[in-house]
Structures are given as C-alpha cells and as structure tokens.
OpenMM code with the backbone's topology and positions (N, CA, C; nanometers):
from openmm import Vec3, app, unit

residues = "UNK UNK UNK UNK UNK UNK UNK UNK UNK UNK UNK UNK UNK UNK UNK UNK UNK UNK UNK UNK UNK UNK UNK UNK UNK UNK UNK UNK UNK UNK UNK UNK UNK UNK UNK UNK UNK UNK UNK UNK UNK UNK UNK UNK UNK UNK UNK UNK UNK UNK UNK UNK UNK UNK UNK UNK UNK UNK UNK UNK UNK UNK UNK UNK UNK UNK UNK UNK UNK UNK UNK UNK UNK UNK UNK UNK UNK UNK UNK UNK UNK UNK UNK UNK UNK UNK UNK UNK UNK UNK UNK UNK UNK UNK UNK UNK UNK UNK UNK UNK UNK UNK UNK UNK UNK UNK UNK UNK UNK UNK UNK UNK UNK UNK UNK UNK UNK UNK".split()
positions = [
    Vec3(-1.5197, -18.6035, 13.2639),
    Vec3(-1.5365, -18.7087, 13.1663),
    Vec3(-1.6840, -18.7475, 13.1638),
    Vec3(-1.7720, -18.7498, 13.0508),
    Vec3(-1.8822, -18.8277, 13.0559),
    Vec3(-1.8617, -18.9668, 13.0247),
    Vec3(-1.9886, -19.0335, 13.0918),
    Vec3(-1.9542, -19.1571, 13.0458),
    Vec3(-1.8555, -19.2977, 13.1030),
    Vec3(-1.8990, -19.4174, 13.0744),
    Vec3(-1.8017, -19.5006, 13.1203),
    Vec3(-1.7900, -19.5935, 13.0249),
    Vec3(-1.8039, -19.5821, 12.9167),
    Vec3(-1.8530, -19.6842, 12.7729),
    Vec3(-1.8257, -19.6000, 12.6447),
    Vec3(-1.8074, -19.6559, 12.5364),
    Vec3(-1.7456, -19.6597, 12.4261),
    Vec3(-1.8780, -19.7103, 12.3586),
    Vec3(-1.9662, -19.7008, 12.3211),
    Vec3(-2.0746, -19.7618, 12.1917),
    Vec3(-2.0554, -19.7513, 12.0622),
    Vec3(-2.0397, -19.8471, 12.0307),
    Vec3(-2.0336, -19.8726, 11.8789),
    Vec3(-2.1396, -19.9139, 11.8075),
    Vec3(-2.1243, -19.8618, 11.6803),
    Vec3(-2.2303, -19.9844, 11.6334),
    Vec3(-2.1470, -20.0216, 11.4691),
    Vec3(-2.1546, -20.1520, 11.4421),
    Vec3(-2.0130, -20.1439, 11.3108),
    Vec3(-2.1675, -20.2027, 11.1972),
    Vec3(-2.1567, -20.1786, 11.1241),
    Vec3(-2.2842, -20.1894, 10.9605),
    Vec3(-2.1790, -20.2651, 10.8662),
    Vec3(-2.2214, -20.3661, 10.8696),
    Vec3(-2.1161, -20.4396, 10.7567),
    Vec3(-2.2197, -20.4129, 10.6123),
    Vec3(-2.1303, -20.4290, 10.5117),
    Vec3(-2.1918, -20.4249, 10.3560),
    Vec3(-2.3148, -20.5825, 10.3604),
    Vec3(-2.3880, -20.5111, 10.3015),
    Vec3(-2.5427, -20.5548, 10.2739),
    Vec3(-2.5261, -20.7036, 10.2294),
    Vec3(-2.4537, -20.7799, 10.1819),
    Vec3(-2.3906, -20.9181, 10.1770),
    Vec3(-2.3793, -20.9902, 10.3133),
    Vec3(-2.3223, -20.9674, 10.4084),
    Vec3(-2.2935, -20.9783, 10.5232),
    Vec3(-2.3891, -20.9773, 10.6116),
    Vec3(-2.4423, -21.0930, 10.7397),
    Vec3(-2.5366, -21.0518, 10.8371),
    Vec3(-2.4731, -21.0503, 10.9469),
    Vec3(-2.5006, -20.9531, 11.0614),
    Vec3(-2.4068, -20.8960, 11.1490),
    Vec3(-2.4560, -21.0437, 11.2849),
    Vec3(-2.5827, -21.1127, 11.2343),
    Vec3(-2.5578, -21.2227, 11.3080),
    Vec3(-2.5114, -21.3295, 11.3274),
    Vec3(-2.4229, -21.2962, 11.1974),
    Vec3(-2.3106, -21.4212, 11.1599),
    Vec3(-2.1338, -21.3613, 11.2433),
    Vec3(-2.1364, -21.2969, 11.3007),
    Vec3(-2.0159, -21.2283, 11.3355),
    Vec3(-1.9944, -21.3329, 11.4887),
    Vec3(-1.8639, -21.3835, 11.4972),
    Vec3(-1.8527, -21.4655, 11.6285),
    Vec3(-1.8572, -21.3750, 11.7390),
    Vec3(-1.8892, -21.4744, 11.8147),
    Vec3(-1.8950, -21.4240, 11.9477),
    Vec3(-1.7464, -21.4090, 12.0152),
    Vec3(-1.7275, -21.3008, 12.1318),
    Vec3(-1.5823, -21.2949, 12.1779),
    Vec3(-1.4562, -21.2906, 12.1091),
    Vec3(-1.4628, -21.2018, 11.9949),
    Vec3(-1.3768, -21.2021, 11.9254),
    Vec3(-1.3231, -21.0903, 11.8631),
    Vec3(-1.3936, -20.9659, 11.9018),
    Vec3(-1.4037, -20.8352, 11.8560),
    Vec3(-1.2691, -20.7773, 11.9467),
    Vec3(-1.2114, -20.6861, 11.8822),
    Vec3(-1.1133, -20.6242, 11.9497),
    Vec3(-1.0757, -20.5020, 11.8871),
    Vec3(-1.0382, -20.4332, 11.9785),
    Vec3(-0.9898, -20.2414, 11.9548),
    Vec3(-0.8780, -20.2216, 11.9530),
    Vec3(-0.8090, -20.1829, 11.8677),
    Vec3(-0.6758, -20.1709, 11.8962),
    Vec3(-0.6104, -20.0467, 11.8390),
    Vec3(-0.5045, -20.0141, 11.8797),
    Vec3(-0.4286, -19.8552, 11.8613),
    Vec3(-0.2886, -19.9151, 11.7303),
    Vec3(-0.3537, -19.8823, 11.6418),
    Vec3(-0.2130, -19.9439, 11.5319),
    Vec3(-0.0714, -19.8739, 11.5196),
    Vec3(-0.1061, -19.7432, 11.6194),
    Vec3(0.0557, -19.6289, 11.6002),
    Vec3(0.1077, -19.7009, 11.6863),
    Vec3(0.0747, -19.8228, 11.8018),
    Vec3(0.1231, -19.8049, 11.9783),
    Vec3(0.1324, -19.9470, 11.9794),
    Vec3(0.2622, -19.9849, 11.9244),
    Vec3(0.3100, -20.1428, 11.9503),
    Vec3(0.3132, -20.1840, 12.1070),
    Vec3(0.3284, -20.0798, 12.1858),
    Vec3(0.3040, -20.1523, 12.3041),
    Vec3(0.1715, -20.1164, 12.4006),
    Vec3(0.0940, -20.1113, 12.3333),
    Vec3(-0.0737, -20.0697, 12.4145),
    Vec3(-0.1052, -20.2336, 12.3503),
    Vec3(-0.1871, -20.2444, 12.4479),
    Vec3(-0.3011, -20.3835, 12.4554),
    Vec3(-0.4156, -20.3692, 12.4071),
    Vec3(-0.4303, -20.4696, 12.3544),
    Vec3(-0.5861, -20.4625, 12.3206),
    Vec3(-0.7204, -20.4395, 12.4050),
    Vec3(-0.8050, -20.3956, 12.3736),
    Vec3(-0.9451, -20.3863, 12.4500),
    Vec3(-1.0371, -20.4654, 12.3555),
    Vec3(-1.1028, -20.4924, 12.4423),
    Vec3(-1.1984, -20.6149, 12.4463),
    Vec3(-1.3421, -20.5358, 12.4695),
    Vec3(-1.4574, -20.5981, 12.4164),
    Vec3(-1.5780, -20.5395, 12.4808),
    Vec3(-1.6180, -20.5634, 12.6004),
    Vec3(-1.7174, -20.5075, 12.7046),
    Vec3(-1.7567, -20.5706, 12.7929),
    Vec3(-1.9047, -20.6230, 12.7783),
    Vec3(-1.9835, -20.5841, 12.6200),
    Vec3(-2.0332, -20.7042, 12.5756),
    Vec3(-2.0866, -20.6488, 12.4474),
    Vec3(-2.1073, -20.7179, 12.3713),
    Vec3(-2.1596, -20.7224, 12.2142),
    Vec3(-2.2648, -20.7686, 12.1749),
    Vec3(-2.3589, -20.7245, 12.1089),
    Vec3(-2.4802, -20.8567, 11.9950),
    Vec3(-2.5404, -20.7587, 11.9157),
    Vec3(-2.5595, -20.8193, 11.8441),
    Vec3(-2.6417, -20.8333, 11.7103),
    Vec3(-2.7825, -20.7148, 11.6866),
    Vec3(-2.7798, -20.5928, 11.6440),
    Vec3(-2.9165, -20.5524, 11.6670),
    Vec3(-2.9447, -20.5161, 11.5318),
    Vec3(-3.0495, -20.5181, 11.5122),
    Vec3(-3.1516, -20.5188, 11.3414),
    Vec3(-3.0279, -20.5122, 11.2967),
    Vec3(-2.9461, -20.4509, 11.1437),
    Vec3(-2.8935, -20.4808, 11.0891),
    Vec3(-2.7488, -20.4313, 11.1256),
    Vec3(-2.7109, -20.4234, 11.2435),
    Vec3(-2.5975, -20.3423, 11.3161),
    Vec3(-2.5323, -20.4620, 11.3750),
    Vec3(-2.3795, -20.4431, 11.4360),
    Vec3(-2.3520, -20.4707, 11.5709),
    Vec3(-2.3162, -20.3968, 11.6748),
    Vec3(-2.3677, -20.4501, 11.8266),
    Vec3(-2.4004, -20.3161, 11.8651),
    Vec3(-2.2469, -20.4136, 11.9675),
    Vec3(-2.1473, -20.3190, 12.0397),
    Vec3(-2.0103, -20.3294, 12.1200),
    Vec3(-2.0119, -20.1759, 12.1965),
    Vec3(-2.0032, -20.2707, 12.3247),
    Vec3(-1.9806, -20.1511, 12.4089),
    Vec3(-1.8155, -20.2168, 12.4503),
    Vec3(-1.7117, -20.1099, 12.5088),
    Vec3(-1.6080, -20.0889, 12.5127),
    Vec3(-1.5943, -20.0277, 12.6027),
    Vec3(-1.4900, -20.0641, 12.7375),
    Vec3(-1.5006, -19.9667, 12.8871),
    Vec3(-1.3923, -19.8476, 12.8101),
    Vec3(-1.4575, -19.7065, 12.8237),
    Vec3(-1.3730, -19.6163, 12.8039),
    Vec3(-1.2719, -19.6091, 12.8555),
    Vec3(-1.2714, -19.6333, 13.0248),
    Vec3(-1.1263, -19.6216, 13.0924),
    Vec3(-1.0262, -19.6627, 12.9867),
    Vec3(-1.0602, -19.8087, 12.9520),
    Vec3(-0.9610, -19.8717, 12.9080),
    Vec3(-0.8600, -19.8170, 12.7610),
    Vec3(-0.9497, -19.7463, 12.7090),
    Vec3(-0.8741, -19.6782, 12.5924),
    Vec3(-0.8430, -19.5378, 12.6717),
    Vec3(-0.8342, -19.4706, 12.7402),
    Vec3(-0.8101, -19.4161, 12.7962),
    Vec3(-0.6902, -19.4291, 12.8679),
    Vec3(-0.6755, -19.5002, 12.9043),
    Vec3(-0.5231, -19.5661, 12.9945),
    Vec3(-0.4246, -19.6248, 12.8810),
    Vec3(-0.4715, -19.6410, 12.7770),
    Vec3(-0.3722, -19.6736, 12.6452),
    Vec3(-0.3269, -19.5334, 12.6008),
    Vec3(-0.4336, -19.4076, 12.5446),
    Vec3(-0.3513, -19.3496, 12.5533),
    Vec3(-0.2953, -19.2915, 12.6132),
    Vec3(-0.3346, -19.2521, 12.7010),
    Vec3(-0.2128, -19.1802, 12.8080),
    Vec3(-0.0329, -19.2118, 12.7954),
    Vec3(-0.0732, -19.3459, 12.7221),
    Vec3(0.0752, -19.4545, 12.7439),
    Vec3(0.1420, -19.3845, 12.6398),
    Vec3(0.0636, -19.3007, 12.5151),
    Vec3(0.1170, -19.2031, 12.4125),
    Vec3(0.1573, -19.0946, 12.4133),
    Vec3(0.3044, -19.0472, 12.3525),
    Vec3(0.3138, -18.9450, 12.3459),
    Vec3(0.2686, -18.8654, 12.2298),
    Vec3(0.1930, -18.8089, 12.2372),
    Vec3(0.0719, -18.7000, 12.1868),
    Vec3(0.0964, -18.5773, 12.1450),
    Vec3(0.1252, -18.5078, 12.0682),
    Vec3(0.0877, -18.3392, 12.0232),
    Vec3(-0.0123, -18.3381, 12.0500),
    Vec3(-0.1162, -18.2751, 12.1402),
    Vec3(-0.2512, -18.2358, 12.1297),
    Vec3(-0.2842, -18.0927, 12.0961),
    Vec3(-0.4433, -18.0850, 12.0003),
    Vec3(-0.4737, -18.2187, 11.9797),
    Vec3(-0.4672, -18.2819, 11.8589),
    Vec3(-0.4874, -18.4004, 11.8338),
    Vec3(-0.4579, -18.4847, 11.7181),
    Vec3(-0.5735, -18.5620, 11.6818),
    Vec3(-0.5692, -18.6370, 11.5977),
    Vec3(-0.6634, -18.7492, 11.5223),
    Vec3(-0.5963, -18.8917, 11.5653),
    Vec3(-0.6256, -18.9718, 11.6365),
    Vec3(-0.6153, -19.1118, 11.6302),
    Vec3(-0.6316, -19.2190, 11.5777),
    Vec3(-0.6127, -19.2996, 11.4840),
    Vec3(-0.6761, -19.4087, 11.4242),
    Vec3(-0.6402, -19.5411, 11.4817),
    Vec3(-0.7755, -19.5982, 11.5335),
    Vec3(-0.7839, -19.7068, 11.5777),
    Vec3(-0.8380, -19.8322, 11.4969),
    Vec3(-0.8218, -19.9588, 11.5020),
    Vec3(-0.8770, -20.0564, 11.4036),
    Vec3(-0.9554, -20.1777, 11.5246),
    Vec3(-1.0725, -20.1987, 11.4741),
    Vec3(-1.1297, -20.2595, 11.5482),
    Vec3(-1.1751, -20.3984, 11.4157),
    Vec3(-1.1262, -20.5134, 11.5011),
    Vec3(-1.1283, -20.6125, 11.4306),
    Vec3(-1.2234, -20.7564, 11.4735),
    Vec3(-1.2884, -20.8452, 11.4107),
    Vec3(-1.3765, -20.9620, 11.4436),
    Vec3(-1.3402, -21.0717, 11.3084),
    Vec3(-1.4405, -21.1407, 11.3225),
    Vec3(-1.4208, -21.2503, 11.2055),
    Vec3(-1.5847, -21.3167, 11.2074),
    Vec3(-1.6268, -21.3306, 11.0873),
    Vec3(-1.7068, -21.4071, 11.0895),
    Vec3(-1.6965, -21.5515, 11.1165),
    Vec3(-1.8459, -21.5906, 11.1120),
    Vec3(-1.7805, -21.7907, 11.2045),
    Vec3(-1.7530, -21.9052, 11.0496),
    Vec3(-1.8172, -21.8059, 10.9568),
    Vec3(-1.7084, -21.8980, 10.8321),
    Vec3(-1.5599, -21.8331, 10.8842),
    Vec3(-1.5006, -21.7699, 10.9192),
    Vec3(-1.3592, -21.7356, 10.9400),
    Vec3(-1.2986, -21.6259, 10.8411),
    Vec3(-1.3970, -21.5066, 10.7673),
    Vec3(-1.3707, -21.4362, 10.7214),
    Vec3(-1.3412, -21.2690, 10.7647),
    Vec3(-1.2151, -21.2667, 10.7825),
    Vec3(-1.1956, -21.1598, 10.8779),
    Vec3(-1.2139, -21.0025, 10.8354),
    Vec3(-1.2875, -20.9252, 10.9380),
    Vec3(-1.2640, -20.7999, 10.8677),
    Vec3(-1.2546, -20.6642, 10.9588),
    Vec3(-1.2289, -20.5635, 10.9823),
    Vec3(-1.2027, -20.4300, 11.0418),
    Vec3(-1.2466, -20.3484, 10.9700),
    Vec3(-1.2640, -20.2307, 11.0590),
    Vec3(-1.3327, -20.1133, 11.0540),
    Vec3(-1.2040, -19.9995, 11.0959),
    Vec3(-1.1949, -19.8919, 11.0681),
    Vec3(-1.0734, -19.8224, 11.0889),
    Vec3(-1.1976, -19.6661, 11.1704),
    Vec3(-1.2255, -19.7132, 11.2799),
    Vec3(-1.2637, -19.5738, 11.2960),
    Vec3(-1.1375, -19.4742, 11.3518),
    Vec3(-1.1948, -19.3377, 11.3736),
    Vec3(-1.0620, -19.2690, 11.4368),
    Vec3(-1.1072, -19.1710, 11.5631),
    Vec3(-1.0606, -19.1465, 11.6230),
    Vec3(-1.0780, -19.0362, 11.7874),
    Vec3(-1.0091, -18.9360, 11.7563),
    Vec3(-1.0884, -18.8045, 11.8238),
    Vec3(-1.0237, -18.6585, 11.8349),
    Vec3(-0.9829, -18.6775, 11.9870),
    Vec3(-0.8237, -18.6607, 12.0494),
    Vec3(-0.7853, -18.6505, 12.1444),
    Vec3(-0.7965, -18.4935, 12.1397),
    Vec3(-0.7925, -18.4362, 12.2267),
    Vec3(-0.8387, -18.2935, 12.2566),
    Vec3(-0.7278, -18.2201, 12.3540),
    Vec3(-0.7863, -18.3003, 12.4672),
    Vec3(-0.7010, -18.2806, 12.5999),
    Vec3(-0.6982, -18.3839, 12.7067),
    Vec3(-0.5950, -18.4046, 12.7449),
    Vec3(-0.5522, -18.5891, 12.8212),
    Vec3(-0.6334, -18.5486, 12.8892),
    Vec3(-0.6547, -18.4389, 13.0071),
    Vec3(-0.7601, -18.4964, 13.1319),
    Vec3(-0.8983, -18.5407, 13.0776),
    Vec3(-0.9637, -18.4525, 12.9729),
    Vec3(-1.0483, -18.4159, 12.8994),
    Vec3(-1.1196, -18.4963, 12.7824),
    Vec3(-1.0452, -18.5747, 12.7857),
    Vec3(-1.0370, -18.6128, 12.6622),
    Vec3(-1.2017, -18.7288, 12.5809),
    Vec3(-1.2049, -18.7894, 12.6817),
    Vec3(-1.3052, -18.8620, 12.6499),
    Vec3(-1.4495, -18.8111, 12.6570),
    Vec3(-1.4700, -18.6567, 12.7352),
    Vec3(-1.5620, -18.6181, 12.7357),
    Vec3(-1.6065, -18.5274, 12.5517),
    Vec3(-1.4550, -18.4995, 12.5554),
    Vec3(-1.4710, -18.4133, 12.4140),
    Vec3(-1.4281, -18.5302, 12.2694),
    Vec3(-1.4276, -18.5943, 12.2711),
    Vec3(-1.3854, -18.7604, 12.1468),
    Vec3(-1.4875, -18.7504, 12.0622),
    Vec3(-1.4536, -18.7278, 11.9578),
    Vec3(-1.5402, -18.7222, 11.8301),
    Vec3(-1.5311, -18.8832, 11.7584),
    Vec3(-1.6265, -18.9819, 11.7926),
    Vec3(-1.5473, -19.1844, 11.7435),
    Vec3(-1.6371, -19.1391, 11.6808),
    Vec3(-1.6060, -19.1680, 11.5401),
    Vec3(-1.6947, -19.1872, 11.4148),
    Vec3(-1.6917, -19.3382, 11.3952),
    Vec3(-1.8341, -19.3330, 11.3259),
    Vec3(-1.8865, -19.4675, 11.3150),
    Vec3(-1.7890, -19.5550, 11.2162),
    Vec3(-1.7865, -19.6768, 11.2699),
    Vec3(-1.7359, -19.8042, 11.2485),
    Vec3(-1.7553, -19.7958, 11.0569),
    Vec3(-1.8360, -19.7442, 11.0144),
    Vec3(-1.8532, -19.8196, 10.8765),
    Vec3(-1.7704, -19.6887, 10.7794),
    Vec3(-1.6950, -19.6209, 10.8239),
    Vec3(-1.6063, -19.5532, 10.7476),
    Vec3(-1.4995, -19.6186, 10.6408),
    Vec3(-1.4527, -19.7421, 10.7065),
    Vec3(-1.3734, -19.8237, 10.6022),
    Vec3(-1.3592, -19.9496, 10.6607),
    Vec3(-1.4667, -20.0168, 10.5969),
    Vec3(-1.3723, -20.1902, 10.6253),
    Vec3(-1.3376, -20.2472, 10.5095),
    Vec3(-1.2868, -20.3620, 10.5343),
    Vec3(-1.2224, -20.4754, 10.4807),
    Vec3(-1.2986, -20.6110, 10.4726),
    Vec3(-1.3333, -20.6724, 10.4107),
    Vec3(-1.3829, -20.7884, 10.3747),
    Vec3(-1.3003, -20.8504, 10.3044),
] * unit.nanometer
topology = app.Topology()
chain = topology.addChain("A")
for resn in residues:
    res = topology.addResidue(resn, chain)
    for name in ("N", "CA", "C"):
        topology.addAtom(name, app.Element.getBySymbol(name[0]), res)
C-alpha cells in the first residue's frame, strides 16, 4: 500500500469561495453501503482557490473491505460539506478497487469537481 492519506482537493464553481466552506463538517461517504460509516478528515483548509482534505486511507479502506465486491469495479463515493450560509453541496468522486490487499496502492480518486451540487 502507498501512503496513509487520501488528498483531495474539491474546486467549487467560480461563484463560491472555498473560504466560506465550514469548518468540521466535510464527510466521505460510500452511498451503495448503508452500513459503512462515515469518514471524517483528519484535517482540511482553504488553499488559493481549492479545498484542500486529507482523509486517513485506512479508514476507507476498512469500509470497504465491509463490501462485497466483484473485483475489480468502480466505486462511487459522495463527499459532502455546507457552506456557513448553510448551503449544502457534494462532489461525487469515484475509486478503482483493483485488488482488496492492493487496493489503495493501485485507486484511481478522481478529482472532487467531476459533479457537484449547489
């Protein structure tokens, strides 16, 4: 496995400043897997016109495992925040699972700004 982190960086539409996004409020989540938990960052902020979220890999890692999988497959995950007016929005990136032991070394996470919601 490389790695112990998940980096993101999510680009909201040009309306939007990513230093308006609350604090502690960002979350990752697996929308096929009603019973996986959410992940949380282990920390987030604001860089030039980005937000930058790191994410402990273990932790999505130990979610899926909790899946039963054809490998390999495409995953879609939704990672969600709110601005501090209270306008909520997600990003739908998705993961190439490959191979369970393997897996996080070979993960293709495409960037956050593939599809959000405003």
């Amino acid at each position: 496995m490389q790695g112990k982190k998940i980096i993101s960086f999510i680009r909201l539409p040009k309306e939007y400043d990513p230093y308006d996004l609350s604090r502690n409020s960002l979350e990752l989540s697996i929308p096929s897997c009603s019973e996986c938990e959410i992940i949380y960052p282990t920390y987030e902020f604001s860089f030039w016109k980005h937000y930058l979220a790191v994410f402990p890999r273990q932790d999505l890692i130990d979610e899926i495992e909790e899946i039963d999988l054809d490998l390999p497959t495409e995953l879609e995950l939704i990672a969600s925040d709110e601005l501090y007016d209270g306008t909520p929005f997600e990003g739908l990136p998705n993961i190439c699972v490959i191979n369970r032991k393997r897996w996080a070394g070979s993960a293709l996470f495409k960037l956050w700004e593939s599809s959000k919601k405003l």
